[in-house]
Phi, psi and omega in degrees: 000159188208174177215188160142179211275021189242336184248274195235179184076208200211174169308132170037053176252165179256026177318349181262325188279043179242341159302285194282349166304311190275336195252252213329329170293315174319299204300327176276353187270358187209066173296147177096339162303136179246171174226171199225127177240157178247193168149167177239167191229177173345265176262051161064025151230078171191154173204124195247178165202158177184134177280148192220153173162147181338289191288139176274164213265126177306313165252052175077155175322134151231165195217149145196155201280112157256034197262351188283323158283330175264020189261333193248030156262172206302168172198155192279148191260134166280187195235026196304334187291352210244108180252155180116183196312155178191172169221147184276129224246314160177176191221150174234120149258156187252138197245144115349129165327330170297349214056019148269150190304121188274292204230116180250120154245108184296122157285111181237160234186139191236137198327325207254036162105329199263145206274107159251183189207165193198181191202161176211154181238013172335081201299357155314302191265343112348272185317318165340315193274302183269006177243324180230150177295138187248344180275139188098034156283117184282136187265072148315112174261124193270188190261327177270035178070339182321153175238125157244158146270159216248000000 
């Protein structure tokens, strides 16, 4: 089960614990069972997790950080500044309540590594997007972020 500021609550709102609230319901209705809760933090760099279940864990509650693993790996410098050629490193659209395509947003890569981003609201290039793989796609990022694909 998952939450975040995009399904309840708000922004330092307690939107998770409404996660773990429907997941207490699941676990009695299925003892013996583990469930798994997610979240997101604040501006969605942090990501959490907890295992949940009937039975207590034979050594107890534990807590622990990984961020001690996820600091020295690698990591990309941005581009905000970068109009021109680009190949798309990966993507989402997002549909309108009707399930039609709304927003296509691009994750893009730049010749010397470095990470920008664009969007289209092309409905052509979309539908495109959700019928064929678009990553490893060449990109033109335009100066108001628009993305054509090549």
């Amino acid at each position: 089960m998952t939450g975040g500021l995009a399904f309840a609550g708000g922004p330092v709102n307690n939107y998770v614990t409404h996660s773990i609230a429907a997941m207490a319901g699941r676990l009695r209705d299925q003892p013996g069972t583990v469930g798994l809760v997610t979240a997101l933090g604040w501006y969605l760099t942090k990501h959490s997790l907890g295992l949940w279940s009937t039975t207590p864990p034979a050594g107890g509650f534990r807590w622990e950080s990984a961020q001690a693993g996820v600091d020295p790996l690698p990591q990309r410098s941005p581009a905000s500044d970068h109009e021109g050629e680009a190949t798309v490193e990966t993507y989402t659209v997002v549909h309108d309540r009707d399930g039609d395509p709304e927003l296509g947003i691009l994750a893009l890569l730049t010749g010397d590594g470095r990470r920008a981003w664009g969007n289209t609201t092309d409905p052509d290039t979309m539908t495109e997007l959700t019928l064929e793989e678009g990553c490893g796609r060449k990109a033109r990022l335009n100066p108001d972020g628009r993305t054509e694909l090549r």
